[in-house]
C-alpha positions as CSV (number, residue, x, y, z in Angstrom):
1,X,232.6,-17.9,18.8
2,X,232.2,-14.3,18.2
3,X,232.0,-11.6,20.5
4,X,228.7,-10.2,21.6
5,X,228.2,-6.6,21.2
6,X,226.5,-6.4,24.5
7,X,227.0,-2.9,25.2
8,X,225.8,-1.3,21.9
9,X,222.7,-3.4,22.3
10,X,222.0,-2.3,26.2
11,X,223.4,1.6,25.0
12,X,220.6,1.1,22.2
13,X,217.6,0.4,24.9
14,X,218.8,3.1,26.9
15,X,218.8,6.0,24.6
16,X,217.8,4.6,21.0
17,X,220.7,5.3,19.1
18,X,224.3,4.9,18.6
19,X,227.0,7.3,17.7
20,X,227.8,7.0,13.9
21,X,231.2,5.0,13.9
22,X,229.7,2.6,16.9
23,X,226.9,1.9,14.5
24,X,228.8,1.3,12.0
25,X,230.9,-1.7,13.4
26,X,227.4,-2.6,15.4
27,X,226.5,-3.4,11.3
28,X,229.7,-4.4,10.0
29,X,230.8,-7.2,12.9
30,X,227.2,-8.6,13.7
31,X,227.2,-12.1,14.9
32,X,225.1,-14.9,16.0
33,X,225.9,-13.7,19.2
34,X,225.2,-10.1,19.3
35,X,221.9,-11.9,17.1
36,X,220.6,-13.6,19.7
37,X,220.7,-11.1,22.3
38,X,219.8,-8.0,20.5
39,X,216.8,-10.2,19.1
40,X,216.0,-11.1,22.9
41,X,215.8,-7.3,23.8
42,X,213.4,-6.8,20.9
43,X,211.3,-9.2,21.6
44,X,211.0,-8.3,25.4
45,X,210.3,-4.9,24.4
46,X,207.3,-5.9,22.2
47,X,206.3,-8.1,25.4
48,X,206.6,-4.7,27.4
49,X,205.1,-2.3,24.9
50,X,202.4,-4.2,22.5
51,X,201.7,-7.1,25.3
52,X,202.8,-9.7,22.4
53,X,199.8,-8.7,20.0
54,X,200.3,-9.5,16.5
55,X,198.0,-7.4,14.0
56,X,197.5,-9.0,10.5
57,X,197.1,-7.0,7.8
58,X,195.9,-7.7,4.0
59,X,197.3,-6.9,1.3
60,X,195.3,-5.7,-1.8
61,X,197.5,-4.6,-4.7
62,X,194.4,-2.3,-6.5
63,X,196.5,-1.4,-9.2
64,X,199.8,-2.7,-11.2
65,X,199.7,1.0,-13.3
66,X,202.8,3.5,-12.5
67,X,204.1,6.5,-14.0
68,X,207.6,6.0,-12.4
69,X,210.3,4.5,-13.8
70,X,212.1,2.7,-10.9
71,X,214.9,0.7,-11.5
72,X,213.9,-1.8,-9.1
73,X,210.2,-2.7,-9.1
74,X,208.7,-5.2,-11.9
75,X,205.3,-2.5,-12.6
76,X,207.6,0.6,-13.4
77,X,206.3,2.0,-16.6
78,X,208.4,1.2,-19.4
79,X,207.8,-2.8,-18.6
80,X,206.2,-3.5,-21.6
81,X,205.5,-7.3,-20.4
82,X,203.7,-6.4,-17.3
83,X,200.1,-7.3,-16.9
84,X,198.0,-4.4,-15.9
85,X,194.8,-4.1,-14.6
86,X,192.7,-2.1,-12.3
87,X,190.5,-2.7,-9.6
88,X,187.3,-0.9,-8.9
89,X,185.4,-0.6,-5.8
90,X,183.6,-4.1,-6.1
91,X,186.1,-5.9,-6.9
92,X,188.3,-4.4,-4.0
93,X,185.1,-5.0,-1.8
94,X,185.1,-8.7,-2.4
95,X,189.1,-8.6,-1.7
96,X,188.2,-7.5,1.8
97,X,185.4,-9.7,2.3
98,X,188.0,-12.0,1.5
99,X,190.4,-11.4,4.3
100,X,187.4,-11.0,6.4
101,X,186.4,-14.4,6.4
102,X,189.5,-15.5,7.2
103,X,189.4,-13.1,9.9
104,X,191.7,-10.5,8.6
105,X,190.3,-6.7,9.1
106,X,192.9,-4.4,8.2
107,X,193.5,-3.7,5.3
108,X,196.4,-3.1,3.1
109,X,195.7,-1.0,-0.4
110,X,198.7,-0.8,-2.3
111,X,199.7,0.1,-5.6
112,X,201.9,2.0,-8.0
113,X,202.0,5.4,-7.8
114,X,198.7,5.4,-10.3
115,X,196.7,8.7,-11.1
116,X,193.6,7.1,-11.9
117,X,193.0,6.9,-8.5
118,X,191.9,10.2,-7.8
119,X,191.4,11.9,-4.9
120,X,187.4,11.8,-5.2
121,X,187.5,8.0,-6.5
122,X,190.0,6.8,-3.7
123,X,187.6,8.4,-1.0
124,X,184.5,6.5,-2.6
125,X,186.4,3.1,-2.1
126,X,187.7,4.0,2.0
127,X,183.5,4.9,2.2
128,X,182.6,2.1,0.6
129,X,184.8,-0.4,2.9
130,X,184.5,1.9,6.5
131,X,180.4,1.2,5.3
132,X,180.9,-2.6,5.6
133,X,183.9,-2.8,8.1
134,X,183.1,0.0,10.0
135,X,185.4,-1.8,12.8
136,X,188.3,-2.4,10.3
137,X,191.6,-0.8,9.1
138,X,192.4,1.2,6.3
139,X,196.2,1.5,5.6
140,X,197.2,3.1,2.0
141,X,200.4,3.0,0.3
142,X,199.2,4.7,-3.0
143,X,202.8,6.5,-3.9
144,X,202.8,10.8,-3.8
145,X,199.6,12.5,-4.0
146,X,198.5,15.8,-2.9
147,X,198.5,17.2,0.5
148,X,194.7,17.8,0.4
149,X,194.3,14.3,-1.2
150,X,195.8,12.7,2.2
151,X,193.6,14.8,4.5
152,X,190.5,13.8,2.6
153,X,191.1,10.5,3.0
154,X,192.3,10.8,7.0
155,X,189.1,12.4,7.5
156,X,187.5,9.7,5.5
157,X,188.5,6.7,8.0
158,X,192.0,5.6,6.8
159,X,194.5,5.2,9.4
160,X,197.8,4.5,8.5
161,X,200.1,5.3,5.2
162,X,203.1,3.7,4.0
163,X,205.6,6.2,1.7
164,X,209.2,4.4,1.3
165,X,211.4,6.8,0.8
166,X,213.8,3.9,-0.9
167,X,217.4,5.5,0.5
168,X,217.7,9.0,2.6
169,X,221.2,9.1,0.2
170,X,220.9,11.2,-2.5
171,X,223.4,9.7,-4.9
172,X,222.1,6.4,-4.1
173,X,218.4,7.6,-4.5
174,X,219.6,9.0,-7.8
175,X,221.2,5.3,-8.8
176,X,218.1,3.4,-8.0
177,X,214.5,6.4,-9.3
178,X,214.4,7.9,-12.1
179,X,214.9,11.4,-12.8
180,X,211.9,12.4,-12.2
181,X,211.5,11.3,-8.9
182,X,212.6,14.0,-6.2
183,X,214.0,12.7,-2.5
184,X,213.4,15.7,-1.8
185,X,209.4,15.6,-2.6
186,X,209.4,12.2,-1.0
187,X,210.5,13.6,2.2
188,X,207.9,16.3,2.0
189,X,205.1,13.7,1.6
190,X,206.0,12.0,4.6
191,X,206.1,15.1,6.4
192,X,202.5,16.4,4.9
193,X,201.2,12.7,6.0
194,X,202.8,13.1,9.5
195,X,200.7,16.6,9.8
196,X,197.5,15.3,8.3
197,X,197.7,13.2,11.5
198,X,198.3,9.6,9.7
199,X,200.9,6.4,11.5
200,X,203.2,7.3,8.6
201,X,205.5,5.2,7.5
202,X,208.6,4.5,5.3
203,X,211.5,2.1,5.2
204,X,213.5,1.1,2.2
205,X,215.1,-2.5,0.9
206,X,217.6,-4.3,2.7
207,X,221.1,-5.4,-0.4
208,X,219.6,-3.0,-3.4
209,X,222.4,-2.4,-5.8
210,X,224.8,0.1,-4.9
211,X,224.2,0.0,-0.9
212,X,227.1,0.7,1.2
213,X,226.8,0.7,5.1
214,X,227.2,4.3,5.1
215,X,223.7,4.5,3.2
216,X,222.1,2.0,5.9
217,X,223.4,4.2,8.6
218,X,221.6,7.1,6.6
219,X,218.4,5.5,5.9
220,X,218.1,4.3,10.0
221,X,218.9,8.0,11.4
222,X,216.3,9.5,8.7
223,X,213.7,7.2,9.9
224,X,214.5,7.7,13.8
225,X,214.3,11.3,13.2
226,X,211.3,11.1,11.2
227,X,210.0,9.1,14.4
228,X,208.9,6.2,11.9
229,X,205.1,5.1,13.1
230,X,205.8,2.1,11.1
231,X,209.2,0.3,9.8
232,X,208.4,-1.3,6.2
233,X,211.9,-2.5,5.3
234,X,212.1,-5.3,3.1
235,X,215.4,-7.6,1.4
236,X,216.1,-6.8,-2.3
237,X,214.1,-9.2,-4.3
238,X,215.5,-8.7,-7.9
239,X,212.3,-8.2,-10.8
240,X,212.4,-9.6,-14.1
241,X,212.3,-6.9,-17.6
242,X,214.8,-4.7,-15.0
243,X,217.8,-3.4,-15.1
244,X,218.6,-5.3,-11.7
245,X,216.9,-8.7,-12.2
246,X,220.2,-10.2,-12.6
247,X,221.5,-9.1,-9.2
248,X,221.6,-11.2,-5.9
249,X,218.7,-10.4,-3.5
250,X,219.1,-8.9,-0.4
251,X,220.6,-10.7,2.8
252,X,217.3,-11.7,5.2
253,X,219.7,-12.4,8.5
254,X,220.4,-8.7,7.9
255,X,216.9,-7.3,6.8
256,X,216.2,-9.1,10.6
257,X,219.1,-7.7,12.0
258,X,217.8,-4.3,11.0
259,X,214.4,-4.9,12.3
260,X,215.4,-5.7,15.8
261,X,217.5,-2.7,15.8
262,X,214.1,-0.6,15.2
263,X,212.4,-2.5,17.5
264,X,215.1,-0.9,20.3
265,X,215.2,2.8,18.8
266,X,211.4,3.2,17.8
267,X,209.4,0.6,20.7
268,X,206.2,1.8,19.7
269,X,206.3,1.7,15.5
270,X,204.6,-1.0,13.7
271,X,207.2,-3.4,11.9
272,X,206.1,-5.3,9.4
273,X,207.0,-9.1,8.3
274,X,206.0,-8.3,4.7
275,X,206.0,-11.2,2.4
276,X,209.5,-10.6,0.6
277,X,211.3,-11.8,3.4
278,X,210.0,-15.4,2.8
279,X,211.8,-14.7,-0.7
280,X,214.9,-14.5,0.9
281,X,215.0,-16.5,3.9
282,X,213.1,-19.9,4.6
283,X,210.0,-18.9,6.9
284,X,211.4,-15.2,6.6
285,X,208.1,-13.5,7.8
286,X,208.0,-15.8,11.0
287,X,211.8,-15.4,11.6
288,X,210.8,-11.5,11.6
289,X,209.0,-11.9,15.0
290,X,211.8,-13.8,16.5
291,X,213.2,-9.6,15.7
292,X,211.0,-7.8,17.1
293,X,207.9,-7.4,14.4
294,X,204.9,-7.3,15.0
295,X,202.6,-6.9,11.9
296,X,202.6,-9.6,9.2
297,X,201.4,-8.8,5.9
298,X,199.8,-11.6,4.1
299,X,198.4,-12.0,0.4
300,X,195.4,-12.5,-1.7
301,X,195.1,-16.2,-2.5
302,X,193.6,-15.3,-5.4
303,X,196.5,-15.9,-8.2
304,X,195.7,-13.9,-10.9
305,X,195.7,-10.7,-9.1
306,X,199.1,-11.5,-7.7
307,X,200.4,-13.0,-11.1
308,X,200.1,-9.6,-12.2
309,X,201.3,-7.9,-9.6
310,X,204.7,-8.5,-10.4
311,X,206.4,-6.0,-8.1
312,X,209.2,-8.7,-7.7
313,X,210.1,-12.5,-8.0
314,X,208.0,-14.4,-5.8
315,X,210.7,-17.2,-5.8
316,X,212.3,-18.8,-2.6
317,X,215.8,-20.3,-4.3
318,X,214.6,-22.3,-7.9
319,X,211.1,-22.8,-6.5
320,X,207.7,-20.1,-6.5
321,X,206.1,-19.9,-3.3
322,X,202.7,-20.7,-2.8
323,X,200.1,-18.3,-2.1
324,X,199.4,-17.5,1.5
325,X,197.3,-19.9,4.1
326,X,196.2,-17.6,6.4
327,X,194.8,-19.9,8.9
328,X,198.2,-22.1,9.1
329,X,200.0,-18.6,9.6
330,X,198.1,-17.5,12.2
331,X,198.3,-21.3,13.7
332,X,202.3,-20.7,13.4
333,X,202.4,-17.8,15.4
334,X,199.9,-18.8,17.9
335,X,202.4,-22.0,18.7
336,X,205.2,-19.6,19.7
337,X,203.1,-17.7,22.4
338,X,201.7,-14.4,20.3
339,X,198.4,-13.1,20.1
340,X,197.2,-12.8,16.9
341,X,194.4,-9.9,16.0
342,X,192.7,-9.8,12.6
C-alpha cells in the first residue's frame, strides 16, 4: 500500500498550488491512494461549485486544411495522404441540427489553423447558427487569427475559445511545432482572447515525446497563471504519416491525475473529457468525471467527416472505436448521479 499524499492534496484546496519541488514528487510518487482522495476532493468541489452539472458539447471538425506543420497532429500540411475537405455553412448547419436532436446545443467548431475561414466568412457561419439556436453555444478552436477577427466574432455570439498552447517550455515547444510557429505568438493569442472578453482556454497533451515532469510542472503554473477558463488536456494519441506515429500514447491514469489537480487549483474552469482519452483508457471520458471534469465532448456520428479528420488514431489497443451514442452517454452519466445539460 502506498502512502497517500494527504497533505499536498488538502495544501492544494487551500491555496491552489504547490511549491515547485512539492509538485514535483506530488507527480512523480502518485498512487492509488493519493488517486482516490485527490479525485474525491475534485469531485466535491464540482458538487460545491457547478452543483454536479455536466454540459455536452459537439464537436464539428469544419475543416481538416492547416498551414502548420506539427509534428504531432495527423492534418499538418505536408501529410500528403490526408483527406481534406471543407465545410460550408449548410453543411455545418445540418451538423448542429444534428447534435440538436439528440439534444446537444453547444457547439464545438474546430479545425486546423485554416485561412479560408476568414474573418467575414467565420462571422456568417456564428450568424447563421445564433439565427437557429439562438439559445445555444458557440465555442471556437479555429488556431491563431487576428485580434480584431476574435472580437468580431465575441460580439457576434460566440462564447468560449480553445488555443492550446501544446508546452509553456520553449525547447520542448521547439521539439514538437515547427519553426514557424512562435510560443511566444501563442501566448499573445490567448492573452488577446482573454481581453476580447472570451472563456479562453488552453491545455496541452498528457506523454508527447520528449516530456519530462519538469515540462508538466511548466505547462500547470502557465495555465494557473493564465487563470485557465477551460482545461483542454488530452493523452498523446500517436497519428499515422508522422514523425511520432511510432511512439507510445500518453498515460490516461495520469491525463486524470492531472485533471483532478485543476479541478483543486482552477474550481471554476470548464474541463473537458474530450474523446482521446477513450483512446487511451477503457471508458476514458467517463473515468474523467470520476476527476473532476465536467464537460464531455462527443462526435459527429457521421463517419466520413471523422474518417477524414484524422487528427489522430481513433484506436483503443488493436481495435477502432465506434462513433459516439449520445444517448447511451448521457444515460452513463446520468446513472452515476450528474446532471446532464445539452
Amino acid at each position: 500500500m502506498g502512502k497517500c499524499m494527504e497533505g499536498s492534496v488538502q495544501k492544494l484546496m487551500a491555496v491552489g498550488n504547490l511549491e515547485q519541488e512539492e509538485f514535483a514528487e506530488f507527480l512523480r510518487f502518485r498512487n492509488i491512494e493519493t488517486t482516490e482522495y485527490l479525485n474525491q476532493k475534485a469531485c466535491e468541489i464540482r458538487r460545491r461549485v457547478k452543483k454536479d452539472k455536466i454540459q455536452i458539447w459537439g464537436r464539428i471538425p469544419i475543416s481538416s486544411f492547416c498551414k502548420y506543420n506539427c509534428k504531432v497532429c495527423g492534418i499538418r500540411r505536408d501529410n500528403r495522404f490526408t483527406k481534406r475537405y471543407r465545410m460550408e455553412t449548410d453543411l455545418i448547419l445540418d451538423c448542429c441540427r444534428e447534435f440538436a436532436n439528440k439534444g446537444v446545443r453547444s457547439f464545438l467548431l474546430e479545425s486546423g489553423d485554416d485561412a479560408y475561414y476568414t474573418q467575414q466568412r467565420v462571422e456568417e457561419i456564428i450568424k447563421a447558427i445564433r439565427k437557429e439556436y439562438p439559445d445555444g453555444k458557440i465555442i471556437l478552436s479555429l488556431g491563431e487569427k487576428a485580434e480584431a477577427a476574435y472580437r468580431s466574432w465575441f460580439h457576434a455570439g460566440v462564447s468560449s475559445y480553445i488555443l492550446r498552447h501544446g508546452s509553456a517550455n520553449e525547447i520542448h515547444f521547439r521539439r514538437l511545432f515547427p519553426t514557424n510557429m512562435s510560443l511566444l505568438l501563442r501566448k499573445q493569442c490567448l492573452w488577446q482572447l482573454k481581453e476580447a472578453g472570451y472563456n479562453t482556454g488552453t491545455g496541452f497533451l498528457v506523454g508527447v515525446p520528449y516530456q519530462s515532469i519538469d515540462n508538466v510542472l511548466e505547462d500547470i503554473q502557465f495555465m494557473k497563471s493564465f487563470e485557465a477558463s477551460i482545461v483542454d488536456m488530452g493523452a498523446f494519441v500517436p497519428a499515422v504519416h508522422t514523425e511520432f506515429e511510432r511512439e507510445r500514447s500518453g498515460n490516461g491514469d495520469m491525463a486524470l491525475y492531472l485533471m483532478a489537480i485543476f479541478r483543486l487549483m482552477l474550481p471554476g474552469a470548464e474541463i473537458l473529457a474530450s474523446p482521446t482519452l477513450d483512446c487511451v483508457l477503457k471508458d476514458g471520458r467517463l473515468k474523467a468525471f470520476m476527476a473532476g471534469a465536467d464537460v464531455l465532448v462527443v462526435d459527429l456520428a457521421e463517419a466520413a467527416i471523422m474518417d477524414s479528420y484524422r487528427v489522430y488514431e481513433r484506436k483503443n489497443g488493436r481495435f477502432a472505436l465506434p462513433l459516439d451514442n449520445v444517448e447511451e452517454i448521457i444515460g452513463q452519466l446520468e446513472s452515476t448521479g450528474l446532471m446532464v445539460q445539452g
